[in-house]
N, C-alpha and C positions, 0 to 999 in steps of 0.2 A: 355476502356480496363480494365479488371477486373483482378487479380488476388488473390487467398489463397496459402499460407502456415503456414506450421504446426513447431513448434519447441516445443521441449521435450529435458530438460536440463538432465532426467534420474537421478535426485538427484544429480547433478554437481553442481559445485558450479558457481552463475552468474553472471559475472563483467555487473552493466550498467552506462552507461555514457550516459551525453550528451555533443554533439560539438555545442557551438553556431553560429546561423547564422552568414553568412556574405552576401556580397553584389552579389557573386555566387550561393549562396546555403541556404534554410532552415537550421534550428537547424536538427541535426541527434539523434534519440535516438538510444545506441546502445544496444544490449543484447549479450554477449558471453560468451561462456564454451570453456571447453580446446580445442573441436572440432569444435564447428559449431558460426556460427555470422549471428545475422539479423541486419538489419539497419533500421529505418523508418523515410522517410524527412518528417519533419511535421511543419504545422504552430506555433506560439507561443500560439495561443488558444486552435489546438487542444491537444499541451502539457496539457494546462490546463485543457482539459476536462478529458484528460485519468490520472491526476493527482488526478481529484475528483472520477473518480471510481474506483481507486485504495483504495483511502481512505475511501470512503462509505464501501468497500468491509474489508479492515483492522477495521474500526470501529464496525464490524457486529461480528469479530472475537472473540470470548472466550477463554481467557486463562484458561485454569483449575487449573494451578499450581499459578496462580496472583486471588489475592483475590479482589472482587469487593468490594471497597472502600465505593461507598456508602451503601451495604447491610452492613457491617461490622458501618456506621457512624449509619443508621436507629436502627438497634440490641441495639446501648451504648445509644443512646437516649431515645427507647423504655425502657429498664431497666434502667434509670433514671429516667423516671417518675413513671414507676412503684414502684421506691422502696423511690421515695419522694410521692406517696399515699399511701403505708401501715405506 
């Protein structure tokens, strides 16, 4: 049996949780806004799988307003040796 649905938080702000398993139930992850709620019974793997594409997905993100650390480490190195050769 297959099912999809769709949710759209509409810029709402997203409370999520998880309930851990018990001896009746998987772990539930939840996702809700002031109007609507999904729930999803999941293994403790597949947690972790959707916890690493989350994170590949935030890791891929650029902030614009946060300065990349190491472009900013490369620049004071680069002009330290530059200016320990002239």
């Amino acid at each position: 049996m297959g099912m999809s649905t769709s949710f759209n938080s509409n810029g709402e702000s997203i409370d999520v949780g998880i309930t851990p398993k018990n001896h009746y139930s998987p772990a539930i992850v939840s996702f809700r806004t002031f109007t609507d709620s999904v729930q999803l019974h999941l293994t403790d793997e597949q947690i972790a799988e959707a916890a690493y594409v989350f994170n590949q997905y935030l890791d891929g993100i650029r902030y614009p307003e946060t300065p990349d650390q190491q472009q900013i480490l490369n620049a004071e190195i680069n002009q330290a040796i530059e200016e320990g050769i002239a």
